[in-house]
C-alpha positions as CSV (number, residue, x, y, z in Angstrom):
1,X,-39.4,17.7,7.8
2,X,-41.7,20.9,6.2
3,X,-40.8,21.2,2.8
4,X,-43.0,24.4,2.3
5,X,-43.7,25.1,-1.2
6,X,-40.3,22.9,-2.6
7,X,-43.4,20.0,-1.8
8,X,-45.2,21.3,-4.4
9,X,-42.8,22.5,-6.7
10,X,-40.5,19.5,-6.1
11,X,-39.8,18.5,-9.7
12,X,-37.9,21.9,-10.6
13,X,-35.2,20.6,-7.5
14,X,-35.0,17.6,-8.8
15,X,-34.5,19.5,-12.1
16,X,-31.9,21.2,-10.2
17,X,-30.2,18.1,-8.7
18,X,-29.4,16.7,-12.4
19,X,-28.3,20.2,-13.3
20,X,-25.4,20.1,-10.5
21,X,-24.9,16.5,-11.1
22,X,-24.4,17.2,-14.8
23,X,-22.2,20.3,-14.3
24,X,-20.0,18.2,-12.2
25,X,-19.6,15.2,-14.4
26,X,-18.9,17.6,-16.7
27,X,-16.5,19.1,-15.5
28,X,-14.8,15.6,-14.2
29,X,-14.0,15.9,-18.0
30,X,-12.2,19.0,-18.0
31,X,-10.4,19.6,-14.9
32,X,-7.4,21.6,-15.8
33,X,-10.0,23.7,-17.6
34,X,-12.3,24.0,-14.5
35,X,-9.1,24.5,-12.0
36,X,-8.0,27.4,-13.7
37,X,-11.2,29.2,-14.7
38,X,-12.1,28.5,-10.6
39,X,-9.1,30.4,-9.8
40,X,-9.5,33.0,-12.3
41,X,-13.0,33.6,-10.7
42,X,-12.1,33.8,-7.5
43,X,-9.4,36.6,-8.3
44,X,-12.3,38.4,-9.9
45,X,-13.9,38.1,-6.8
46,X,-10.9,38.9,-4.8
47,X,-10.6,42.6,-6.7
48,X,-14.3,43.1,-6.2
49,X,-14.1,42.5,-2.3
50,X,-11.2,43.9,-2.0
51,X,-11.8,47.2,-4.1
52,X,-15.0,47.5,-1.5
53,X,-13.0,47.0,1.3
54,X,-10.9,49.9,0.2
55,X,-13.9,52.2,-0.1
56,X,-15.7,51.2,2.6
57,X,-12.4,52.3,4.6
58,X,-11.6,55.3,2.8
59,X,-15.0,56.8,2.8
60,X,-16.9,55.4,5.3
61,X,-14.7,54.4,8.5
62,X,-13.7,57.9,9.2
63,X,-12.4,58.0,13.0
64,X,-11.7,54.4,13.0
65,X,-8.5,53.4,14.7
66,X,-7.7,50.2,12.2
67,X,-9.2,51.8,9.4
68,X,-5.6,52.3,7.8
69,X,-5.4,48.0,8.3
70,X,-8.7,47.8,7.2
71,X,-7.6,49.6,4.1
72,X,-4.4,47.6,3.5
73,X,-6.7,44.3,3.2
74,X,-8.6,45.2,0.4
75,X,-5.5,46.4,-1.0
76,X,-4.2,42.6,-0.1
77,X,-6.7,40.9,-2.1
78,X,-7.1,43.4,-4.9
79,X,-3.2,42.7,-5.5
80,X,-4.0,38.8,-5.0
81,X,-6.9,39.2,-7.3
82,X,-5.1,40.7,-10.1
83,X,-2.1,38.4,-10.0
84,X,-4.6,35.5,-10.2
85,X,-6.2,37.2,-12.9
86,X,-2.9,38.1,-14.4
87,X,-1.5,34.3,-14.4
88,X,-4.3,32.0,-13.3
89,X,-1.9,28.9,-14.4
90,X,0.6,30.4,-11.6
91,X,-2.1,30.6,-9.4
92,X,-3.8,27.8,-9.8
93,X,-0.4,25.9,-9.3
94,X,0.7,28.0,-6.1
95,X,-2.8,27.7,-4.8
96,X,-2.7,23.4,-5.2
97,X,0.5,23.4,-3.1
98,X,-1.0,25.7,-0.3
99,X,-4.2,23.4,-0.3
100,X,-1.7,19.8,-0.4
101,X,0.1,21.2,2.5
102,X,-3.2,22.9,4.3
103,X,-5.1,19.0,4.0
104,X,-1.3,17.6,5.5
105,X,-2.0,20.0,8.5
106,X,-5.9,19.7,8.6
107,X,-5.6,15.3,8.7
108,X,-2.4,15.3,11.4
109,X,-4.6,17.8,13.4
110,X,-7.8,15.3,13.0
111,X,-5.7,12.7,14.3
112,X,-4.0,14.4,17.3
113,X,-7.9,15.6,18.2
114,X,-8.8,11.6,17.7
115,X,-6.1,10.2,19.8
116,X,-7.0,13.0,22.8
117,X,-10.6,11.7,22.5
118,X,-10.3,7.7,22.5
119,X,-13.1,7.9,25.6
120,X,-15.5,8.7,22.7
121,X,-17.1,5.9,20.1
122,X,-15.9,7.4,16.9
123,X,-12.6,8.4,17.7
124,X,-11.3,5.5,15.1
125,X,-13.3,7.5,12.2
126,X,-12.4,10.6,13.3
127,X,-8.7,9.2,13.2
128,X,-9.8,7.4,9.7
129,X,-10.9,10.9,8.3
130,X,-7.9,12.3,9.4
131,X,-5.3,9.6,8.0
132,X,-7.7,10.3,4.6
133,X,-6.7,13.4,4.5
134,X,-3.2,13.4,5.2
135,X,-3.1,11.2,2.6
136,X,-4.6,13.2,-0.1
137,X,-2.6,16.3,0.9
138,X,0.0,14.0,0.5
139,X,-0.7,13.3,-3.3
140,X,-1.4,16.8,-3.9
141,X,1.9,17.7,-2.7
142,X,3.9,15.1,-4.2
143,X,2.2,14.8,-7.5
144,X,2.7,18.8,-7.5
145,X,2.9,20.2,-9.7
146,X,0.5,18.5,-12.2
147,X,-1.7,18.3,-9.0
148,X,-2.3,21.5,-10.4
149,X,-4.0,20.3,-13.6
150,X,-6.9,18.2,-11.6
151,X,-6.8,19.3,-7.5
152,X,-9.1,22.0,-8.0
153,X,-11.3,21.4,-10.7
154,X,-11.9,17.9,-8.5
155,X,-12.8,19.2,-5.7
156,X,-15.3,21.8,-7.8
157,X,-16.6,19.3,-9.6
158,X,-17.1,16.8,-6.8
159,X,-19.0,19.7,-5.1
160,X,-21.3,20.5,-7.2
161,X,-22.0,16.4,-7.7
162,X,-22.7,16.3,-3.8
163,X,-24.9,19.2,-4.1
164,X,-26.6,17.7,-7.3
165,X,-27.3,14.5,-4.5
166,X,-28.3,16.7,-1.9
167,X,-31.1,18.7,-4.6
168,X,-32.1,15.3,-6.0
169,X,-32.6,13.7,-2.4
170,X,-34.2,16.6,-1.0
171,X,-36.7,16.8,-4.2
172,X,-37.5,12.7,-4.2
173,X,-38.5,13.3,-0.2
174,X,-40.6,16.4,-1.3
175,X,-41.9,14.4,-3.7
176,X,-43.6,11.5,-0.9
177,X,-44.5,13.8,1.2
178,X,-46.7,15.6,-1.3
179,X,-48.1,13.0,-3.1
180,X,-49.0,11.5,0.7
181,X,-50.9,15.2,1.0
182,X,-52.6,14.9,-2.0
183,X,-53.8,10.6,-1.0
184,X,-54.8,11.8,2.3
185,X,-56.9,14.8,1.1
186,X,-58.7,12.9,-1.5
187,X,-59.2,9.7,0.6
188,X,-60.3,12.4,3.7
């Protein structure tokens, strides 16, 4: 693998990898907290996309047949935005049942794909990964809705502890490969 100048400069990712794993530990402490302020962001985000959506229609999709559709998303998300601005504890409860239900879908889908695929070698995981998921979409939606104080700010905060990993693994592999550089060139 080429590493470029992260060979190098490997110890500020690894400095990044405990940054992510920290945040997410961290916020392992405070889900309800991270949960809501998540959903709060993203109906920040949905005004700001959606607002842009609206102009770029309006001003700059002139002689567009679906620029009135066009215009009617943004106005969409920069309703959705607001009311998750408005009442991120509504949102963030609404938004934990659509994602229990969503996983429900997403694992009895996995499965169906596993059983039409039992010619193939992993069509047991597969079937695993999908009986896994069921089964947390399961809890989500049963547990709902206090699933609301922890679903999100999990998943968020397991994220950002996988990406942590991924900085840390990435930065220790950097790490060989440059001080292998640096033996070779001296002993060469």
């Amino acid at each position: 693998m080429e590493y470029g100048e992260v060979r190098k400069n490997w110890v500020w990712m690894l400095g990044l990898g405990i940054i992510f794993m920290t945040l997410g530990f961290a916020g392992l402490l405070l889900l309800p907290l991270v949960s809501i302020t998540s959903v709060a962001i993203f109906g920040a985000f949905m005004v700001v996309g959606g607002t842009l959506q609206v102009i770029q229609g309006l001003l700059k999709a002139s002689g567009w047949k679906s620029r009135m559709l066009h215009v009617s998303m943004g106005l969409i998300y920069i309703i959705g935005g607001i009311a998750a601005l408005e009442n991120p504890v509504l949102a963030t409860t609404i938004l934990t049942l659509v994602l229990g239900f969503s996983l429900i879908t997403v694992g009895a889908i996995r499965i169906g794909v596993a059983l039409q695929n039992k010619d193939i070698n992993q069509w047991a995981l597969l079937s695993l990964s999908g009986i896994l998921t069921m089964l947390l979409g399961l809890m989500i939606v049963l547990q709902w809705p206090w699933s609301s104080l922890w679903a999100i700010g999990l998943f968020v905060s397991v994220d950002l502890m996988m990406s942590g990993a991924n900085f840390i693994a990435i930065a220790l592999s950097a790490k060989v490969e440059y001080e292998s550089k640096v033996e070779n060139k001296a002993a060469g």
